[in-house]
C-alpha positions in Angstrom: 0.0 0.0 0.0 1.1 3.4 -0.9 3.4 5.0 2.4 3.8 1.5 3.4 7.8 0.4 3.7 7.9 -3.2 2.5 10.4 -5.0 5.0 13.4 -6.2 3.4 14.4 -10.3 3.9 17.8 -10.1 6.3 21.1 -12.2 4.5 20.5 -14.8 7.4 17.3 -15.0 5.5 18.0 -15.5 2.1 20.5 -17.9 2.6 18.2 -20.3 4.0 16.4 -23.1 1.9 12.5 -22.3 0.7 10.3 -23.6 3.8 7.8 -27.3 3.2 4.6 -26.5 4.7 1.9 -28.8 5.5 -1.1 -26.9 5.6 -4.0 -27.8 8.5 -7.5 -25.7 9.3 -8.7 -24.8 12.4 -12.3 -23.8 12.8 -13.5 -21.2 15.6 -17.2 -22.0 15.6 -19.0 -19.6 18.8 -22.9 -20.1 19.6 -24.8 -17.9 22.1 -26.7 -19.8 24.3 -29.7 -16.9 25.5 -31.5 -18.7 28.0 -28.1 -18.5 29.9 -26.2 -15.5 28.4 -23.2 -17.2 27.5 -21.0 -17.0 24.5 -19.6 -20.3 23.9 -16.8 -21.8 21.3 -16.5 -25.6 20.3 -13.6 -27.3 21.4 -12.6 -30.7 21.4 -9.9 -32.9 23.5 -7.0 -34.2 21.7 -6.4 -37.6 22.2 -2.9 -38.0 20.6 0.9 -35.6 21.1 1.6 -33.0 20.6 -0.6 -31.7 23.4 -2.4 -35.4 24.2 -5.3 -34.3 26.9 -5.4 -31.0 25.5 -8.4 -29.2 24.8 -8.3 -27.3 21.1 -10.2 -26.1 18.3 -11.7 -28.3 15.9 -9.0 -28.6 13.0 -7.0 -31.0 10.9 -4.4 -31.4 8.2 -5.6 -30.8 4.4 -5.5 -33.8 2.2 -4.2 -34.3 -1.3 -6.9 -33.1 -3.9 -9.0 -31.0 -0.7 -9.4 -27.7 -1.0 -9.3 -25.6 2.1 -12.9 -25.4 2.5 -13.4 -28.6 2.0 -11.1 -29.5 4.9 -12.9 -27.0 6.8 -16.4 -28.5 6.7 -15.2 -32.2 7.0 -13.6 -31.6 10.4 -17.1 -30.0 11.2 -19.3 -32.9 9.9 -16.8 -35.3 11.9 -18.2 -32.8 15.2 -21.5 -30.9 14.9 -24.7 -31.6 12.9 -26.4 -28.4 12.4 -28.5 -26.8 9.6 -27.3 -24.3 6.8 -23.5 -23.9 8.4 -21.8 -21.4 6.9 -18.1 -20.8 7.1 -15.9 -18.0 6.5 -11.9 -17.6 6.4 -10.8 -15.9 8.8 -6.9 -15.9 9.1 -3.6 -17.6 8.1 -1.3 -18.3 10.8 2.2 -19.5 10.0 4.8 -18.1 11.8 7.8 -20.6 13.1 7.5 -23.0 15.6 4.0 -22.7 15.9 4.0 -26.3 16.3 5.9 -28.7 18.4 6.5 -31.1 15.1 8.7 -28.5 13.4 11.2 -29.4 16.0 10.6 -33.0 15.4 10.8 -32.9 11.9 14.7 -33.5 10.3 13.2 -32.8 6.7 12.6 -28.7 7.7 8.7 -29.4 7.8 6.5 -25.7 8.7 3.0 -26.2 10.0 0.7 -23.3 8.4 -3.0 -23.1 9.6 -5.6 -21.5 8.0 -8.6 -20.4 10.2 -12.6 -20.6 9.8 -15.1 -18.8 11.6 -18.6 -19.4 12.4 -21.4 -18.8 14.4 -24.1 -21.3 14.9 -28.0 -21.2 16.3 -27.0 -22.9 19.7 -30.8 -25.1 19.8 -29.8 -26.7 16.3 -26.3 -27.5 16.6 -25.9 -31.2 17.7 -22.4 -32.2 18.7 -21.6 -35.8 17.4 -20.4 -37.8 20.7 -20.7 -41.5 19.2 -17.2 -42.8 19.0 -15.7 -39.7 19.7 -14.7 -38.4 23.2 -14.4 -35.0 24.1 -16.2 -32.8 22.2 -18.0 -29.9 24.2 -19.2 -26.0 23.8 -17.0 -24.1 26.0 -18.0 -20.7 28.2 -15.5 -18.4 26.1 -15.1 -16.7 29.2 -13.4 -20.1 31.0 -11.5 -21.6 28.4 -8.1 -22.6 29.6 -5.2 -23.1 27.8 -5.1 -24.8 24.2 -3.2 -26.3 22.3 -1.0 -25.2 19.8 -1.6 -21.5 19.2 -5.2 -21.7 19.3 -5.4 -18.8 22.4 -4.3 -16.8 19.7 -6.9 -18.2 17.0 -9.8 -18.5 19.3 -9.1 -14.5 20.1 -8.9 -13.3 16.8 -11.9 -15.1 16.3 -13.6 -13.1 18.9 -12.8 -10.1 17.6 -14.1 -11.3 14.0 -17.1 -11.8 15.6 -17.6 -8.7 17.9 -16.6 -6.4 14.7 -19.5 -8.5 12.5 -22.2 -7.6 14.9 -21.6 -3.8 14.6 -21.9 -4.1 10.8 -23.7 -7.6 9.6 -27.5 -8.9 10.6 -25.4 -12.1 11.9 -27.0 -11.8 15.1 -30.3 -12.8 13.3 -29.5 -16.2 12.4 -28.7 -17.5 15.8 -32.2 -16.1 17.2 -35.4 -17.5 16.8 -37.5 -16.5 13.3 -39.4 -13.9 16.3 -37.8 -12.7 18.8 -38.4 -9.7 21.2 -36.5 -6.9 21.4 -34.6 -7.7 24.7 -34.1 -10.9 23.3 -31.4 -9.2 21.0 -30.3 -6.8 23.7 -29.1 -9.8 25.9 -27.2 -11.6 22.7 -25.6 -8.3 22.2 -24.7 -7.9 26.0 -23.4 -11.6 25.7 -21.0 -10.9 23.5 -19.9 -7.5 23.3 -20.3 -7.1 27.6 -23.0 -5.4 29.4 -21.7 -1.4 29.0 -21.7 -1.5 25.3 -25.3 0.0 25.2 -28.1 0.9 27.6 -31.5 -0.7 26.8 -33.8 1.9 25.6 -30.8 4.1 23.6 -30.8 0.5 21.7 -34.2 -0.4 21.0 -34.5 3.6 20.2 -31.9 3.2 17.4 -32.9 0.1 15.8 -36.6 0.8 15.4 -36.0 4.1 14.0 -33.3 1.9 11.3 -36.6 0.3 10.5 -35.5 -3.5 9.4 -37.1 -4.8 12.4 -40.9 -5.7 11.6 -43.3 -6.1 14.5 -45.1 -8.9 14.0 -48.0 -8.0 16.1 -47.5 -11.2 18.0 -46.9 -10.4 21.7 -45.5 -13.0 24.7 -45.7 -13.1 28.0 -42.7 -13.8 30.3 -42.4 -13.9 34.0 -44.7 -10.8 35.9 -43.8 -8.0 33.4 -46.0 -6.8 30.6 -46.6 -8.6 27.4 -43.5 -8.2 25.1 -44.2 -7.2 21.1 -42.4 -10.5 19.1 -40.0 -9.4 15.9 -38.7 -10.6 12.9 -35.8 -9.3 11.0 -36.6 -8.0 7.5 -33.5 -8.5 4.8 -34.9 -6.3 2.2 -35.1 -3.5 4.3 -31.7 -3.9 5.9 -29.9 -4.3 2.5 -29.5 0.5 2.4 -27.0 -0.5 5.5 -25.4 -3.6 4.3 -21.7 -3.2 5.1 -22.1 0.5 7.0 -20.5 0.2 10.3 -21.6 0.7 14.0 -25.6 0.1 12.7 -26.3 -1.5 15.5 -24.8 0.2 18.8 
């Protein structure tokens, strides 16, 4: 990019051979479970070294003839059985020693990952436990250490996903076809934290955006009054497709 300085390879560099990569994909896949407010992540327990007992993201090494995405959604249908997945690249990571088999490795081998991102209606999504062990959602919040690098992938993840609710109606697909207005508040407060926007500066600004229709359907829940039930209208959210900070 113009301005930019492009950093120039050191000699060290340049005298050493061109790196063999073997090329894996990891898959960040968050549901929002609203009954409980919690933002949760997929993760499954490795059962074999490096980092045997380990809890990680879902991921593997690509095959001959696969193409990335391919990879992507076989790891997932080996995992989860959910409707209409959708996944989206979100990032490369490569750098050295990212993975405990370089060092194992007399031919020079580099481990490159490429990462996927989703999010997933939490009700749908069934996780695939016969003959395979250790496979849970995970509170974001109380993940511990993973393997490999995945920390780092599961946090860029996050932020993927925080920046697509400012700008995308991806909130929409992991709530109900109606839904009341607090009902979004709450799977904005999940993930984004509770100071990001009062309630009634957010129901202000999305009603006057006008892409949420009231069905004219209302619900009762616990002693307050009746709550007005909502869908989310596409055609009418297309004008703001893209434009950032819609929502809060």
């Amino acid at each position: 990019m113009p301005g930019q300085q492009q950093r120039k390879p050191t000699s060290a560099i340049n005298q050493q051979p061109l790196a063999d990569f073997k090329v894996g994909v990891d898959n960040v896949i968050f549901s929002v479970d609203i009954t409980e407010n919690r933002l949760l992540v997929l993760l499954v327990m490795r059962q074999q070294e490096p980092f045997a007992n380990y809890w990680s993201l879902p991921g593997t090494l690509v095959r001959q003839g696969e193409s990335l995405e391919d990879a992507a959604y076989r790891i997932m249908a080996e995992k989860i059985r959910v409707n209409n997945l959708y996944l989206e690249q979100l990032y490369t990571f490569g750098g050295p020693k990212r993975d405990p088999r370089e060092a194992c490795d007399s031919y020079g081998v580099r481990y490159l990952s490429v990462s996927y991102f989703a999010l997933v209606r939490f009700e749908d999504a069934q996780l695939i436990t016969d003959g395979v062990t250790g496979v849970a959602w995970y509170p974001v919040k109380d993940v511990p250490q993973l393997a490999f690098d995945h920390n780092e992938v599961l946090n860029y993840g996050n932020c993927r996903l925080r920046n697509k609710l400012e700008y995308s109606p991806v909130a929409f697909d992991v709530l109900p076809k109606m839904f009341t207005l607090n009902d979004l508040y709450q799977l904005y407060t999940t993930v984004l934290g509770e100071n990001f926007s009062d309630y009634s500066n957010f129901r202000a600004r999305l009603l006057k955006l006008g892409f949420l229709y009231d069905t004219g359907v209302k619900v009762s829940r616990g002693a307050g009054r009746p709550a007005s039930l909502y869908q989310f209208d596409a055609d009418a959210f297309a004008p703001f497709k893209d434009k950032p900070l819609v929502f809060i």
